[in-house]
N, C-alpha and C positions, 0 to 999 in steps of 0.2 A: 504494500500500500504506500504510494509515493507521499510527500507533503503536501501535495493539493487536496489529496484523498482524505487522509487527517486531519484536515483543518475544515473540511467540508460536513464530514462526519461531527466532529465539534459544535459547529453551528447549527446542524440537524438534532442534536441533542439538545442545547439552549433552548432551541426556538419549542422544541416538544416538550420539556420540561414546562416551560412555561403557560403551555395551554391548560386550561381548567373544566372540566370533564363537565359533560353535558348532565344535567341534574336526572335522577333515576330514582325511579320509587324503590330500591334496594336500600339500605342505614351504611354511609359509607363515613369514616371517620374523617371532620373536616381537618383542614391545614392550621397551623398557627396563627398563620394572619387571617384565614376566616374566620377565626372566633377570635383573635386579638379586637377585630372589628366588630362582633360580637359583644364583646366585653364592653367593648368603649362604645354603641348606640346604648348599652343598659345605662352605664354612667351619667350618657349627655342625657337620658331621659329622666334620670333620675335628678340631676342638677336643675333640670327644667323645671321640674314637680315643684324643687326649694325653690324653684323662683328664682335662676339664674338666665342669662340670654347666653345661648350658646354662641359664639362670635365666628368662631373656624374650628373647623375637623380635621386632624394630618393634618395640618400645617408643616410644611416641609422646607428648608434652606441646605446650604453647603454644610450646617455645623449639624445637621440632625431634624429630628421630629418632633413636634409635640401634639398628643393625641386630641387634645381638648382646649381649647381656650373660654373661658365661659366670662362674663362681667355681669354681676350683680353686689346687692348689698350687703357686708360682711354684722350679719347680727350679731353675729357673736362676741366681735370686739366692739360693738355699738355698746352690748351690756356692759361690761368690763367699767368696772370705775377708774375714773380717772384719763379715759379715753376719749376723748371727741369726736360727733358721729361726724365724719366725715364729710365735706361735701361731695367727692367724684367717689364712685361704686370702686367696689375690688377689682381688681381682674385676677382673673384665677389662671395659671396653665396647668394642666393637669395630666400624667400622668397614669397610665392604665396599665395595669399589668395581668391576665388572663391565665391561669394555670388549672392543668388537670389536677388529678387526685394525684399524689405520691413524688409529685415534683421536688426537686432538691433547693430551692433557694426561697423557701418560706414562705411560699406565696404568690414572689414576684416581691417582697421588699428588698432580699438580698442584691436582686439585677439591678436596684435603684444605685450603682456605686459612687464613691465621687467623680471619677469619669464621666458616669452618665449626668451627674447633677451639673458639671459643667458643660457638657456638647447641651444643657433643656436651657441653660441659662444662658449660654451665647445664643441660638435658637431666641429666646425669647427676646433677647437684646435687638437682634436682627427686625424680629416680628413686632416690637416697638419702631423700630427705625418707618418703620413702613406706614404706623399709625401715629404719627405725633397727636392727633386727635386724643389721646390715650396718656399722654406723658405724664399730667397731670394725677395717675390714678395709681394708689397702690396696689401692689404685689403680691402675689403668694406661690408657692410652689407647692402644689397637695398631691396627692400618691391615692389612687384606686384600687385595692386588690380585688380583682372576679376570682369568684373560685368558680369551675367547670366542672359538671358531672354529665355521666350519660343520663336518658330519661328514658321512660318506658312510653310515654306519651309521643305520640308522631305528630310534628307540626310544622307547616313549612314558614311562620311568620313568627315575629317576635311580639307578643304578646303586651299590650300598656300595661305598663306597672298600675295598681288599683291602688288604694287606699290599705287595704290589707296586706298588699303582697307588692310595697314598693320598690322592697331592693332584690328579685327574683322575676326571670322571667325564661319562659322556653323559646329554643331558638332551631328547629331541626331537630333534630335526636337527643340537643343539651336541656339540659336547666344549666343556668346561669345567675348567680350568686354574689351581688355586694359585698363582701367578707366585711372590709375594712375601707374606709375613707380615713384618708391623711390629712388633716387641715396643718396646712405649713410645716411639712415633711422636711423642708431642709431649707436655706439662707446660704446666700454668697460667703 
């Protein structure tokens, strides 16, 4: 097999990898980033629910991703004595992290590294530069852990989270599971 042959065969590989299998009423195990994406519509739904405006989804630059960007009112340091409510809303980025059962890094808090806190915070630097509308507002960096299980239930939609059942919902063959929300997981 000469080196045109190999490098052709290469790119038939890429280009097939890539493709995404036509949907089949058989239970086929989804990919990472199909439930990473998963993970992170339950999150923006459920930020929604608090009363947050989702602003961008993937948000994407040269330094990284960030899964969530949401702006709303930060009640929580509103309470806080000695805190001023603020006049401009939070802006939240946030963070998703989507794991099976028996995963090795806790969840998805251990993948949060300093590494990573820096390529969301350059990212975020970036994704201000773009919004000076925004300058004015603070900051937070919060962390979502999904936990993922199979489900006996077959469904091909995600399901609104209700009053009962806000941090759960089925997505395909999942439930999908809110574990933990991070409010101000970490700072520069």
């Amino acid at each position: 097999m000469g080196s045109n042959d190999s490098s052709e065969l290469n790119s038939t590989r890429k280009r097939s990898s890539s493709v995404v299998p036509a949907a089949s009423n058989s239970p086929q195990p989804a990919n990472s980033r199909v439930l990473g994406t998963l993970g992170e519509n339950l999150v923006a739904q459920w930020l929604e629910q608090q009363g947050w405006e989702i602003l961008h989804r993937q948000y994407r630059c040269r330094w990284g991703e960030i899964d969530i960007i949401a702006l709303g009112r930060d009640e929580e340091s509103a309470k806080k004595p000695g805190i001023s409510h603020h006049q401009f809303p939070t802006l939240v980025f946030v963070e998703v992290k989507t794991r099976r059962r028996g995963n090795w890094d806790a969840g998805g808090i251990l993948a949060v590294s300093a590494a990573k806190q820096a390529k969301l915070w350059q990212t975020a630097e970036i994704f201000l530069s773009t919004r000076p509308d925004l300058a004015n507002n603070s900051c937070r960096f919060d962390v979502a852990l999904v936990r993922c299980e199979p489900s006996r239930q077959k469904t091909k939609q995600i399901l609104p989270p209700t009053a009962a059942n806000s941090q759960s919902s089925l997505a395909g063959n999942y439930r999908l599971t809110l574990q933990e929300y991070i409010r101000s997981a970490f700072s520069d």
